[in-house]
C-alpha positions in Angstrom: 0.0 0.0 0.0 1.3 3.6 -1.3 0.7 6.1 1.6 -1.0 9.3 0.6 0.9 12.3 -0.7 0.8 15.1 1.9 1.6 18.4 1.2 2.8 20.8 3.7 3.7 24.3 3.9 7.3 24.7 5.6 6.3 28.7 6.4 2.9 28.4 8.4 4.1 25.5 10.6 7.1 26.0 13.0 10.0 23.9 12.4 9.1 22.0 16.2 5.6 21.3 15.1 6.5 20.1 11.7 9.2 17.8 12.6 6.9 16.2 15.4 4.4 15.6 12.6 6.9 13.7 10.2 7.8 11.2 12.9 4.5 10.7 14.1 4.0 10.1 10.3 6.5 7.6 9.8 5.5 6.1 13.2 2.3 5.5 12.1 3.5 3.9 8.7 5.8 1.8 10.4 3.4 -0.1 12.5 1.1 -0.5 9.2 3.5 -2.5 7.4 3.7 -6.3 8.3 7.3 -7.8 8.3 8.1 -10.9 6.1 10.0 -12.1 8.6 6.7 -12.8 10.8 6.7 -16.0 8.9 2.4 -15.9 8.9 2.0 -14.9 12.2 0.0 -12.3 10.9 -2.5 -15.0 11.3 -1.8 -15.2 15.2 -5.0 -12.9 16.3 -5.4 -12.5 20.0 -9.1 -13.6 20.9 -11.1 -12.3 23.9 -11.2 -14.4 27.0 -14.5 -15.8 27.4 -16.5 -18.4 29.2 -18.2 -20.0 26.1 -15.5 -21.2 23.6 -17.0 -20.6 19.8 -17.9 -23.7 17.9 -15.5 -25.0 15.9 -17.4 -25.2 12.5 -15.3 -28.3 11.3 -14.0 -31.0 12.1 -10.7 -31.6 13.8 -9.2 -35.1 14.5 -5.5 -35.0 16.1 -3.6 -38.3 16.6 -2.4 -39.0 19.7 0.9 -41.5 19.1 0.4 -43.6 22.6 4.2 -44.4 23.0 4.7 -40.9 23.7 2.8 -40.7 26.5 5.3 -40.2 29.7 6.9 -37.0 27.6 3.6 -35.5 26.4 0.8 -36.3 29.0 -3.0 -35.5 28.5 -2.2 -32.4 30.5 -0.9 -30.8 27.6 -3.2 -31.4 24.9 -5.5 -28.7 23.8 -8.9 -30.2 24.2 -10.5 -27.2 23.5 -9.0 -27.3 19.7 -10.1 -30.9 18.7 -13.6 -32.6 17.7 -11.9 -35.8 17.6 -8.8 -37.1 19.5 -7.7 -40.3 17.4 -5.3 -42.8 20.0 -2.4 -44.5 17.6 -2.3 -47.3 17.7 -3.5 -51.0 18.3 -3.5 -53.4 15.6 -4.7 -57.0 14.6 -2.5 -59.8 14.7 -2.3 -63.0 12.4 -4.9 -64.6 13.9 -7.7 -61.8 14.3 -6.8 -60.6 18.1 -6.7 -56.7 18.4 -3.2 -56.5 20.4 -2.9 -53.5 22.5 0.4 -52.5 23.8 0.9 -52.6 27.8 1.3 -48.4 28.1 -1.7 -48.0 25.6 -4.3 -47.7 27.9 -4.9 -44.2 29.1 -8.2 -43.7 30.6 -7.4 -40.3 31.9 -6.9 -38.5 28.7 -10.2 -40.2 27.6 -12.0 -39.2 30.7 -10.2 -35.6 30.3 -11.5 -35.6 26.2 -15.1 -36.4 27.2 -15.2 -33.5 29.5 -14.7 -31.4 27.0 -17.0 -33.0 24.1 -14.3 -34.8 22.1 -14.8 -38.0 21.1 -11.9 -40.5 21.5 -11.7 -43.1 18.6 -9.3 -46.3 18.6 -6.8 -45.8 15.7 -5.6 -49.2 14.4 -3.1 -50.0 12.2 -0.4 -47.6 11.2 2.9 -47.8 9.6 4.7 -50.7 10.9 1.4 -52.1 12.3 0.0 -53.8 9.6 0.7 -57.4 8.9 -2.0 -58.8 10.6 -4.4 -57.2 8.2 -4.4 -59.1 5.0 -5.1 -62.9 7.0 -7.6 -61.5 9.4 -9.8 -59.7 6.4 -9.2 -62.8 4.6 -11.1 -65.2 6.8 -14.7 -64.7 8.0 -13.3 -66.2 11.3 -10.7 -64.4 12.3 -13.3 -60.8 10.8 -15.7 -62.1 13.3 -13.3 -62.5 16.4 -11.2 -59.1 15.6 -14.5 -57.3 15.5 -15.8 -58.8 18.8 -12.9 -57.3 20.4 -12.8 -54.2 18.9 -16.7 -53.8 20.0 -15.4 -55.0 23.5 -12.6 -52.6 23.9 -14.7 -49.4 22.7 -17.4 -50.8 25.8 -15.0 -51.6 28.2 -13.0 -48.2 27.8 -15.6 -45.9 26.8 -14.2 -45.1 23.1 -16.2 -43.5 20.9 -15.3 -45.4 17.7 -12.9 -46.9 15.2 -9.8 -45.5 13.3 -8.9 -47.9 10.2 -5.5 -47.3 9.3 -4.5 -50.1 6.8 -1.3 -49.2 5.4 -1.6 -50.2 2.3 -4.7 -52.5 0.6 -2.5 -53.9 -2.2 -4.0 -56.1 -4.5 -7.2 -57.2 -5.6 -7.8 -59.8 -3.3 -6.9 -57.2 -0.2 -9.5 -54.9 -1.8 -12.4 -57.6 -2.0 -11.5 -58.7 1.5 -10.9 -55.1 3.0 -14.4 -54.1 1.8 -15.9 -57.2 4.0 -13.8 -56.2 7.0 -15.6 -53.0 6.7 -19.0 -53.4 6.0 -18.8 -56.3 8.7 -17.0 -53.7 11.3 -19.4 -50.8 10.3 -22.6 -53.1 11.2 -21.3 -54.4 14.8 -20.3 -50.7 15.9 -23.6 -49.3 14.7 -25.2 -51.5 16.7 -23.8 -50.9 20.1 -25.6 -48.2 22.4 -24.8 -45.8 21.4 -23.6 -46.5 18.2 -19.7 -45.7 17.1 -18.2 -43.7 14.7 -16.3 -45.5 12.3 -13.4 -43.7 10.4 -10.3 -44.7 7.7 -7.4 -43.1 7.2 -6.2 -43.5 3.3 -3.8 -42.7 0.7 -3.8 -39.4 -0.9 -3.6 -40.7 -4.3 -4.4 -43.8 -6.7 -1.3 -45.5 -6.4 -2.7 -47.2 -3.2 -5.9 -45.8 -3.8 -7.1 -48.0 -6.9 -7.1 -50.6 -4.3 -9.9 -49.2 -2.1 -13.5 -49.3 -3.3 -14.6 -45.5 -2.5 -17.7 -45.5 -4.2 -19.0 -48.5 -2.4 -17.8 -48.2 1.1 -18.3 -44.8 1.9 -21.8 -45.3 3.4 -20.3 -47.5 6.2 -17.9 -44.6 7.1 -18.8 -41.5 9.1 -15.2 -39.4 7.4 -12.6 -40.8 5.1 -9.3 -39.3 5.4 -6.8 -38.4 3.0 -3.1 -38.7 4.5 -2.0 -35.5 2.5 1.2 -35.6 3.2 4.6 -37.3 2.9 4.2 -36.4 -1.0 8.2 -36.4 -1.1 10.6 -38.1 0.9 13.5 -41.1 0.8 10.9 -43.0 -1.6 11.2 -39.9 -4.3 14.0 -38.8 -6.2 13.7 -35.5 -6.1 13.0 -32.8 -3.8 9.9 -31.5 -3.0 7.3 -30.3 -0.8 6.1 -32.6 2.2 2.3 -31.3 1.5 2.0 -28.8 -1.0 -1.1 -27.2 -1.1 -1.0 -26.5 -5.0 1.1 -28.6 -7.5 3.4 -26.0 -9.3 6.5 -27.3 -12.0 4.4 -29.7 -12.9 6.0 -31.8 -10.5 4.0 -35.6 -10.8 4.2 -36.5 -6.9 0.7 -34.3 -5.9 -0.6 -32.0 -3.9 -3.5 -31.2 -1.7 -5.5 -29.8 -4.6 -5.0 -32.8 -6.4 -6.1 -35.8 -3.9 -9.0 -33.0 -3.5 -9.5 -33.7 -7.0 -9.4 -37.4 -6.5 -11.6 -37.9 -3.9 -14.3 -35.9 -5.9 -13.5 -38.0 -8.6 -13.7 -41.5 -6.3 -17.6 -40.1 -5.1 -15.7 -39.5 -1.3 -19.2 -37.3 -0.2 -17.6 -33.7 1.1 -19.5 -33.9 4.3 -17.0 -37.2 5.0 -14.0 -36.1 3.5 -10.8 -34.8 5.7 -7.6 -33.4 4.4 -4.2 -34.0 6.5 -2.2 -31.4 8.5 1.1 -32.3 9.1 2.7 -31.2 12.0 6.3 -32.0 10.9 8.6 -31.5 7.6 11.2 -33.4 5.3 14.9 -32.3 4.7 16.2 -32.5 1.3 20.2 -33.2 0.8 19.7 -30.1 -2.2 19.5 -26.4 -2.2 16.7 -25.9 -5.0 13.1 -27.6 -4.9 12.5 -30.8 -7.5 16.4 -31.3 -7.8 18.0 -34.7 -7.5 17.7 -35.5 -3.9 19.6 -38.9 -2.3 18.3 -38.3 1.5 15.7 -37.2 3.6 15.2 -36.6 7.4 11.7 -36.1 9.6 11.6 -33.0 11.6 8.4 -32.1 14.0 7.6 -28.1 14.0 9.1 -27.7 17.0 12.1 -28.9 15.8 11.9 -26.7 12.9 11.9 -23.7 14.7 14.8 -24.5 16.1 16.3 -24.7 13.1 15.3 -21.5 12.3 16.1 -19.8 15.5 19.9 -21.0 14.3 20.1 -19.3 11.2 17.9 -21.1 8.6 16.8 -19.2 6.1 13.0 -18.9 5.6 11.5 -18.8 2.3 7.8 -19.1 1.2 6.8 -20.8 -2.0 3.8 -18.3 -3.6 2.7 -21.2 -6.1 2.2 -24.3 -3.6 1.8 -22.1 -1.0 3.9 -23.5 1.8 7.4 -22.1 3.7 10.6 -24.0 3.1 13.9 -23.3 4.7 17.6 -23.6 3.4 20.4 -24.3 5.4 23.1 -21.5 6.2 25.8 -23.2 3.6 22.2 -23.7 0.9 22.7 -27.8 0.7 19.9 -28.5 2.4 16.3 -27.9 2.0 13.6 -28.0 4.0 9.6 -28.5 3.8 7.7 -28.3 6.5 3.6 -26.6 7.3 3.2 -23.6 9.4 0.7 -20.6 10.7 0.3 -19.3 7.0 0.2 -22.3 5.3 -1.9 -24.1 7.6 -4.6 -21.3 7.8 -4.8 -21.2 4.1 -5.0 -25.3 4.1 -8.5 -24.5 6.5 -9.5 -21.7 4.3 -9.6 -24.3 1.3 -11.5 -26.9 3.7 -13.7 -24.0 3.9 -14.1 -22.9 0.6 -14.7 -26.3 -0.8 -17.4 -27.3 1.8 -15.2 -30.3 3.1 -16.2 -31.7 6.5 -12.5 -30.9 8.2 -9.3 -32.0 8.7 -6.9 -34.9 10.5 -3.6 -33.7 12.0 -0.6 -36.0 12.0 0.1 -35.6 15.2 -0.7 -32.9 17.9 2.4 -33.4 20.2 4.6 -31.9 17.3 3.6 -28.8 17.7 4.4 -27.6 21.0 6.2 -23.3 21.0 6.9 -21.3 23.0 4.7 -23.1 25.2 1.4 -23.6 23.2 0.3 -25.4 20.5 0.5 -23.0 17.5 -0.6 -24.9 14.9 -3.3 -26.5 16.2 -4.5 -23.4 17.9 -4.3 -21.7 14.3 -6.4 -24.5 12.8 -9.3 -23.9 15.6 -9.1 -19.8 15.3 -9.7 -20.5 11.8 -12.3 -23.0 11.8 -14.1 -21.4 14.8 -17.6 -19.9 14.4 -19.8 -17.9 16.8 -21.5 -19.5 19.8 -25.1 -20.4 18.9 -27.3 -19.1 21.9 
């Protein structure tokens, strides 16, 4: 923004008066420019103190990673920013028994959740978690005894549903017997009293995704969520964004935009589709986006702004619409989500009517003693209290 011209004559003003004018002038410009070096913290708007916390007007499912309990208790989470709270992770054996880890139980954070309206769903699966998938879908059998003790666990613990994280459905077979698994699962949890949310965490794409029947199963699922992110990393061999809002270069590995794209395309119903927040970045051993790239490393945010704290270099891509930052000698690159990109990720969950987001995961984001990330999605997705 140009500031007005002002004209002033030198004679009728004393010299005192006019110079006091000029700084107040420049004082006043000064404190209407925003500095680039706020990194989208222009976004960081100080709400009123109230008794009644607004709505949120979408929703907001944050994984909780369960080994990571003793450094990030339920103390710390931010109940007051999450519609969901998704607890990673259980997962099915060979032989169709849901194991659960000795320090998974946590009946505190799910008592703490409830008292503040967020439902706590059982996550199962995850990377690393998922050999016991393919033979328990496979057999009516073992379907039937891994359901009964899913349906036991949500009664006996007072979870509010189911999390399927399958990573990944692989061939046709999987995809037959995955869809069986599912409808099976969605019936028993509608049933119980009340009935339990069932969710799915999927690929962002249709390299995994061609093996998931989206048109068919979506009625049994209350949200389907995209994993947008991880779109570079050791398995491409380039650089790249971790989750690029926009595709830009036309760089084949995706982008938000485009698994939006996809979903539409595989009938996902908007009112059940979430988009994924990550809360952490990928290095690059490069200086320049989509250049040859041999290595990659996983930072969480907090991490990051370490980083950046050291002498980093921030930069922010205009055309995908996310920061990176380059190292002080420029041989390594950076992508990572923060407060700007992350409020314009909600804005697009807003402006394309989708039902809300998942976050991969919510202890990541811890600075300067809050939660900005996921505080940045909730101002953003917040709407006035209903009386």
């Amino acid at each position: 923004m140009r500031p007005a011209i002002i004209k002033i004559r030198v004679k009728s003003i004393p010299s005192c008066l006019l110079i006091f004018g000029l700084g107040l002038l420049l004082l006043v410009l000064s404190f209407s420019q925003v500095s680039s070096q706020q990194r989208g913290r222009e976004f960081l708007q100080k709400e009123k103190t109230t008794d009644r916390q607004p709505k949120l007007a979408r929703v907001v499912m944050g994984y909780y990673p369960g080994w990571k309990k003793s450094e990030f208790s339920h103390s710390l989470i931010d109940f007051s920013s999450l519609t969901h709270l998704a607890h990673a992770f259980t997962w099915p054996d060979s032989q169709g028994n849901l194991v659960v880890a000795p320090n998974y139980l946590y009946p505190e954070m799910v008592t703490a959740a409830h008292a503040h309206s967020v439902k706590v769903i059982m996550s199962i699966g995850g990377w690393g978690n998922c050999q016991g998938f393919p033979p328990t879908a496979a057999s009516p059998e073992k379907r039937a005894r891994f359901i009964s003790q899913v349906v036991n666990f949500c009664l006996q613990n007072n979870y509010d549903g189911v999390d399927l994280d399958w990573e990944f459905v692989s061939s046709e077979q999987e995809r037959q017997d995955f869809s069986d698994l599912v409808r099976e699962l969605s019936t028993a949890l509608r049933a119980m009293d009340p009935p339990r949310l069932l969710t799915m965490a999927a690929p962002s794409g249709p390299y995994w995704g061609r093996w998931i029947n989206y048109e068919g199963l979506h009625p049994y699922f209350d949200y389907i969520a995209l994993m947008t992110y991880d779109y570079h990393g050791t398995w491409s061999d380039h650089s790249g964004h971790n989750s690029p809002l926009y595709t830009c270069q036309n760089d084949p590995c995706g982008s938000w935009d485009d698994s939006f794209s996809y979903a539409v395309i595989r009938e996902i119903p908007l009112n059940k589709l979430l988009l994924g927040i990550p809360f952490f970045g990928r290095s690059f051993n490069t200086g320049r986006l989509y250049a040859p790239s041999t290595q990659s490393q996983h930072y969480t945010y907090a991490d990051i702004q370490k980083l950046m704290a050291s002498g980093w270099k921030y930069n922010w891509d205009f055309c995908s619409q996310v920061p990176f930052l380059l190292s002080p000698t420029r041989t390594t690159l950076l992508s990572f989500d923060d407060i700007r990109s992350v409020f314009h990720k909600c804005r697009y969950v807003l402006d394309k009517g989708l039902a809300g987001v998942i976050i991969w995961e919510i202890t990541a984001d811890l600075h300067r003693g809050r939660p900005e990330l996921l505080q940045t999605v909730a101002r953003t997705f917040r709407t006035p209290v209903q009386k």
